[in-house]
N, C-alpha and C positions, 0 to 999 in steps of 0.2 A: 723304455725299459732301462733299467740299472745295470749299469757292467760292474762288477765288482774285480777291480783286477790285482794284479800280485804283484811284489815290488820288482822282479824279473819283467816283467809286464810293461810296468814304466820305464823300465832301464833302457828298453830295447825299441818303445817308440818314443822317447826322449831322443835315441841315436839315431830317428831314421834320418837320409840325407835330407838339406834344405828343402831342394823340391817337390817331396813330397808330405811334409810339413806346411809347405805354404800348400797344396795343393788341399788339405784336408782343413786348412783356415779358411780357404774360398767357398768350400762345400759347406761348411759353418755360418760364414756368412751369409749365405742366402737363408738362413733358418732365422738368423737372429733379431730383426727387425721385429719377427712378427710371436714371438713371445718372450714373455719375462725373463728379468736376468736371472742366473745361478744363484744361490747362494752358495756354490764348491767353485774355487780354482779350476781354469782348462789346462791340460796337460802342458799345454806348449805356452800357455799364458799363466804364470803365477801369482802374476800379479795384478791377475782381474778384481773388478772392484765389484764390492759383493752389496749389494741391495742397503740404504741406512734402516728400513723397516726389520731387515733380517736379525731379531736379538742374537741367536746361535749358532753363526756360521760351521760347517762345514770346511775341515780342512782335506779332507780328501781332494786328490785331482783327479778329473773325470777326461773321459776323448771327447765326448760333447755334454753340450750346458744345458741340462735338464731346467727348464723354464721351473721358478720357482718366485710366482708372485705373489703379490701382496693378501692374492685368499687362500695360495697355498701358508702364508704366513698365519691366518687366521686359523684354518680348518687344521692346522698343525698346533696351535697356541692353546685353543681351547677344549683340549681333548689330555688324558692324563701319558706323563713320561716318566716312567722310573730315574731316569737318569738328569731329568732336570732338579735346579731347587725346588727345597718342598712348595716356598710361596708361591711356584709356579704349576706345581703338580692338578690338576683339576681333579677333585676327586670330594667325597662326602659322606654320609654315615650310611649309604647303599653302598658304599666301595666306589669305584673308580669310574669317571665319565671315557669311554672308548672310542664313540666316534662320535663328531658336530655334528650340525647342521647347517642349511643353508640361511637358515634366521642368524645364526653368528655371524658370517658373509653382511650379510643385511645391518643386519646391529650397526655392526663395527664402520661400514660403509655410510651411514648416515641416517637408517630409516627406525622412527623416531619406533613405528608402529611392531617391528621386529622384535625390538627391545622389550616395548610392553605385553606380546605374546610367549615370547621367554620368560617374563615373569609371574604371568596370570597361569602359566602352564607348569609353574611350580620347580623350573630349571633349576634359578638362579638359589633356590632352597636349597636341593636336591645335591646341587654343586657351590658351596659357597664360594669358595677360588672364580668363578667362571666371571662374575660382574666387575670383581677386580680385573681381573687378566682382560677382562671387553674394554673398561678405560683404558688401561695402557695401551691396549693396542689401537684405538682411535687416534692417540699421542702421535704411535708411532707411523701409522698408515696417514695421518694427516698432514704429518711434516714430508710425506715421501709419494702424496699425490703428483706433484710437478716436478717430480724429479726427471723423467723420460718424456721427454713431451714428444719423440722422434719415435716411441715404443708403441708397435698399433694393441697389443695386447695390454700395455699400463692405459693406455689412453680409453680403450674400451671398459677394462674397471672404474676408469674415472668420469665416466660418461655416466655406466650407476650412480655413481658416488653422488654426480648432482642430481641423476631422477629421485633418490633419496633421500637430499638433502630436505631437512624443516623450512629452509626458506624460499624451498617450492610450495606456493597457498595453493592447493585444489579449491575450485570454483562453488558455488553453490550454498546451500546449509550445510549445519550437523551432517547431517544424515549422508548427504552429497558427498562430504569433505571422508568419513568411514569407507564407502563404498570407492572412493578416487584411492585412495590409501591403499588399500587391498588389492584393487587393479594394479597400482604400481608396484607395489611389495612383487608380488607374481611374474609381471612381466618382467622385471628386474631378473629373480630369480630364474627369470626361463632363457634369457639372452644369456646370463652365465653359464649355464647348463650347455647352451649350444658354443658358448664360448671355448669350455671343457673337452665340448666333444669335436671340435675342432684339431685339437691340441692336445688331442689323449695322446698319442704317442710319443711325444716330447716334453709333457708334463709330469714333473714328480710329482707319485705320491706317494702321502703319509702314511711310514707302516701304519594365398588362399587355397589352401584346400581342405578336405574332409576328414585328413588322417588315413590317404591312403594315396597313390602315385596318382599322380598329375593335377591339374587347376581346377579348383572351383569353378563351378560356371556362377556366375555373378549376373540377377539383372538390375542393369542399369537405368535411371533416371534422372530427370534435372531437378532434382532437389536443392536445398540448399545445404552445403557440408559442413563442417567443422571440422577444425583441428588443436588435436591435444593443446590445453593450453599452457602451454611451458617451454617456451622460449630458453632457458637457458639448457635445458637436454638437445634440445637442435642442435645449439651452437656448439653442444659439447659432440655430437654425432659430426658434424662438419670438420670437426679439429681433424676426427679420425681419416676424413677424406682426406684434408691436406696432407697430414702425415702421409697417408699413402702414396699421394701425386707426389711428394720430396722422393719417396724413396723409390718409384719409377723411373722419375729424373734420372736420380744415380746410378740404380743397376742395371735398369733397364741400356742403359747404351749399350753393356756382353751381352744381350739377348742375339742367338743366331736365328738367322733364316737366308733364303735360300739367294740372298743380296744383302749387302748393308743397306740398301733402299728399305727392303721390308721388314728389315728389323727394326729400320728408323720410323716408317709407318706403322708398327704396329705401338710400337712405344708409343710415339703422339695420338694413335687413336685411343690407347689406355686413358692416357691421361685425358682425353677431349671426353668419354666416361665419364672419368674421376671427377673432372669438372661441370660436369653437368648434373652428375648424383648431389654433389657437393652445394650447388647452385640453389638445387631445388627445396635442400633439407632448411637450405638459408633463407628460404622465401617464405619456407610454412615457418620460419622462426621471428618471421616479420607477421605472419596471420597470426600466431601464437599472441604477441604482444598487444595486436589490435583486438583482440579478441579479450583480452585481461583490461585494457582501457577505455571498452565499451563501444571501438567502431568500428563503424560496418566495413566491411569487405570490398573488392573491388569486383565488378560481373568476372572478372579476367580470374579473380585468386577461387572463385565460388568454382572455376571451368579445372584448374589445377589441381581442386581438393578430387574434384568429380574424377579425373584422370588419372592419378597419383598411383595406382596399383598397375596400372596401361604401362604405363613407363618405368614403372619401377622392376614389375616385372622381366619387363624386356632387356633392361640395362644390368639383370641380376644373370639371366641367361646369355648373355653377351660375358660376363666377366665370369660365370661357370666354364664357358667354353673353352677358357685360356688352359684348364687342365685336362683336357680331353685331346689324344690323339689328330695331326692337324687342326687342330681349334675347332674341332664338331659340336653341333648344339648338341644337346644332351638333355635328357628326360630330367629335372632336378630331383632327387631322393624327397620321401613323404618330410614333412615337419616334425613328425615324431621323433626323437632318437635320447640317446642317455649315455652318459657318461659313468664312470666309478669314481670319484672324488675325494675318498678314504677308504680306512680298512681299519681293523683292529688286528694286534698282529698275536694274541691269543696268548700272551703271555700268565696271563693269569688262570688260566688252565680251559679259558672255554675256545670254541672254535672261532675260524676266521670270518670273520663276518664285515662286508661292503657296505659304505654308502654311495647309494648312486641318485644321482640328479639329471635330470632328465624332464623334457619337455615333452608335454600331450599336445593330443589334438587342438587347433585353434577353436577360442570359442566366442560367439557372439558377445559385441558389447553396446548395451543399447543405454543412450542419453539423453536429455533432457536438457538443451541448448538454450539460451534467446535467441529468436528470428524476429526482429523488424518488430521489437514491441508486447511482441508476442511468444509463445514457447512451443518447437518443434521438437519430435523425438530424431533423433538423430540414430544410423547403425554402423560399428566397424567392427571391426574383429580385433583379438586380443590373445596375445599367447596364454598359453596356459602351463605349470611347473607341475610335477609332483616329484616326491623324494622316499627314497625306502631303503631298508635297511635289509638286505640280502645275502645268502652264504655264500653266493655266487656270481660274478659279471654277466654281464647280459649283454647281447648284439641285439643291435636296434633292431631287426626284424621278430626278437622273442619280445623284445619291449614293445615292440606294436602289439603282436599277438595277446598281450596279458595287460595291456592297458586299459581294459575293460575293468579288469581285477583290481588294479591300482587307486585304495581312492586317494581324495585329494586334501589337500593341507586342511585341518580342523582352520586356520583362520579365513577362507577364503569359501566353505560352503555355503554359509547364510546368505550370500549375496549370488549365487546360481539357480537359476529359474529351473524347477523340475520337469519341463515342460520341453521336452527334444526336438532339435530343429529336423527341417527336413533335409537332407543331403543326396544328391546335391540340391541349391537352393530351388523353392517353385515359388511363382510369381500367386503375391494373393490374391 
């Protein structure tokens, strides 16, 4: 939330003594690792350096640094401002574009596919300013992808950026190559969405299971697996481990408990986690490669793919706990949830109206692999995005409720089977 304050305001914690100055730096500190930089000055820092992607900084000073990244740079850019230039204004012979989308997100990030349903959906018409203003900002988002490589939230957009990218080949034919695209488009989309809602309350903005509490039951088999093939999204999923093991290292030493033994324990078991999540995303980004090169697998990597939700899950429950009361496991919240990620701020006489992104229920995804010659169907699961335009915020337990209601992205229905699974799963 935005503090808008008065110049009394700043006069008088400008003056406050050293101590607790630095004391309100320390409490900043621990927030700032894990989302984007400002584009506004902190009060006690003037001289923060504000984002290169940021065209219009903000000279206001703030008490804290409302995260303001490279898709708040977007979902801000291509959307109309009175108060910008006109070659920037987005707007067209309906009047004024009010609120993005998460295909601009996309666009601009790398995905070839995004682009071209923007423009078959009659956007880039509709808004002629928008396909300009999408170039310049790939300019400027691409010069400012490696700028924070120590930022788990820039590094998490840049982990899209490569699922994205055109110089990821999905596998297969035509046909193959449509339906890989659209999966990734979505899942893209649905990781940001939870990314958002992570970071709702620090972020500015611009004026297995069923889709209900606790695990899939899953049954299991010795099949043979598969894994996505795309080696260079692992690597970039791995970066984000590292960064987060650096920044345990660091802060993790003031962690209290109830010794400096156990605060030194728990810190090395974080990281002995961190490194083990880290380990594993490395290994399928070694399957990824073999699997693009045409060779077979190891009996040992077929047993990891088979396992891979065993241990993921448990290492996800292990690092949930760290915010729970005494480090308690904890039931984890359903998959569903949503964020608000714009607004229109009504200036042109109609009412306020949100856009909110938000992730559905997970939904099967079934493939058509080589096995040894020959061709198996393969099954995993795959997030699923939708996005809506609302006069209202919503708490994830209304967005469950109404997610039945919600449908889903026009480019992503032709490829969903009408056909409902059972939940939880039964064995055929």
């Amino acid at each position: 939330m935005d503090l808008a304050l008065t110049e009394d305001d700043v006069a008088q914690l400008k003056a406050l003594p050293a101590p607790a100055i630095q004391n309100a730096r320390d409490w900043i500190s621990v927030y700032t690792p894990f989302i984007a930089p400002s584009k506004r000055p902190l009060l006690w820092e003037p001289t923060t350096a504000i984002p290169k992607y940021v065209r219009h900084p903000d000279t206001n000073e703030q008490v804290f640094p409302l995260s303001w990244g490279m898709d708040n740079e977007i979902l801000f850019s291509t959307v109309y401002h009175s108060t910008l230039p006109v070659e920037e204004q987005i707007t067209g012979p309906q009047g004024p574009r009010l609120l993005p989308s998460g295909l601009d997100l996309a666009s601009v990030l790398g995905s070839q596919l995004a682009e071209t349903i923007l423009t078959r959906s009659g956007e880039f018409q509709k808004y002629p300013p928008l396909k300009v203003q999408i170039a310049h900002l790939k300019k400027r988002v691409d010069n400012s992808l490696q700028e924070y490589p120590d930022n788990i939230y820039q590094q998490w957009l840049t982990g899209l950026a490569v699922q994205w990218s055109s110089s990821i080949n999905a596998p297969g034919n035509v046909i193959d190559k449509k339906i890989w695209s659209a999966k990734r488009l979505q899942t893209g989309l649905a990781s940001w969405a939870t990314l958002r809602h992570a970071t709702l309350l620090v972020n500015e903005r611009m004026v297995a299971e069923c889709g209900e509490g606790g695990f899939e039951f899953i049954v299991l088999r010795p099949p043979r697996g598969y894994v996505e093939p795309d080696p260079k999204t692992f690597e970039a999923i791995a970066k984000m481990f590292d960064a987060t093991i650096k920044l345990v290292k660091t802060h993790g030493k003031h962690w209290k408990g109830n010794s400096p033994d156990d605060a030194l324990a728990l810190q090395e078991g974080i990281i002995r986690r961190l490194g083990e999540s880290r380990d594993r995303v490395l290994a399928f980004r070694t399957m990824a490669q073999k699997e693009i090169d045409g060779q077979p697998l190891t009996n040992q990597e077929y047993e990891d793919i088979r396992y891979v939700a065993r241990s993921a899950e448990h290492n996800f429950l292990i690092f949930k706990s760290l915010a729970q009361k005494d480090f308690a496991l904890s039931t984890p919240d359903p998959i569903p949830k949503v964020a608000d990620v714009a607004a229109s701020d009504g200036a042109t006489g109609g009412s306020i109206e949100f856009l909110l992104a938000g992730v559905g229920s997970p939904m099967e995804w079934d493939q058509i692999v080589p096995f040894f010659g020959r061709k198996q169907i393969v099954k995993g699961v795959t997030y699923s995005y939708h996005e809506m335009i609302s006069s209202a915020v919503l708490a994830d337990s209304e967005w469950r409720s109404r997610l039945k209601t919600i449908p889903r992205p026009e480019w992503i229905k032709e490829f969903i089977s009408a056909d409902a699974l059972s939940c939880p799963a039964k064995a055929p």
